[in-house]
C-alpha positions, 0 to 999 in steps of 0.5 A: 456504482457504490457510494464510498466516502470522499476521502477514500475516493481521495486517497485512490486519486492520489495513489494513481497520481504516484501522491503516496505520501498525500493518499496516506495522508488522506486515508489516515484522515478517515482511519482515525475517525474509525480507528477499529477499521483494519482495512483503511489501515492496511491500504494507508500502508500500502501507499507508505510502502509505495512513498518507501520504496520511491525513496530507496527505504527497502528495511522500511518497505519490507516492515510495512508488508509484513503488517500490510498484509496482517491487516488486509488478510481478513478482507480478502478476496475483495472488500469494498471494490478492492480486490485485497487478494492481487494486494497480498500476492504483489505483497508477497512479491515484495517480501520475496524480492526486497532483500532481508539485508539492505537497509536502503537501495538507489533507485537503479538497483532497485528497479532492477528488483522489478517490484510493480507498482501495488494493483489498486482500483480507480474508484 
């Protein structure tokens, strides 16, 4: 088993424990101690979409997996026990069914978008 450092071991506690706020907050942490590392990046936006999409902010979400996927493209298909290529395809679930011209949804009508929560590994 790869020894990856703690607060990337955080960051997938939290995101299992539906903590997306607290995961971004960790991850982040790391990130600006290597701000060049679009990886962490990418991942820190995938919980903010997650944090997004629980409070309704689908304008917000839908930015987010726009630069999401940006980012983790050049990782893919797998970069550090994530496979970075089920991300870009739950991404681009989320950009076909978030709609362009809602800004925020109430948590009925967005469960019935069936957007699944992002596949990330436990570490």
């Amino acid at each position: 088993m790869q020894k990856y450092h703690h607060l990337y071991h955080s960051f997938f506690d939290h995101y299992h424990k539906e903590e997306y706020w607290e995961a971004h907050e960790v991850l982040e942490e790391l990130w600006q101690e290597q701000r060049h590392n679009d990886f962490y990046h990418g991942l820190i936006q995938i919980a903010a979409i997650m944090h997004q999409l629980r409070r309704g902010k689908v304008r917000g979400a839908r930015k987010l997996a726009r630069s999401a996927a940006r980012y983790l493209a050049p990782y893919a298909p797998v970069t550090d026990g994530v496979r970075v290529d089920q991300i870009l395809e739950w991404l681009d679930t989320c950009l076909r069914r978030l709609p362009t011209d809602i800004g925020i949804m109430g948590s009925d009508e967005l469960k019935k978008l069936n957007i699944p929560v992002c596949p990330l590994p436990h570490l």
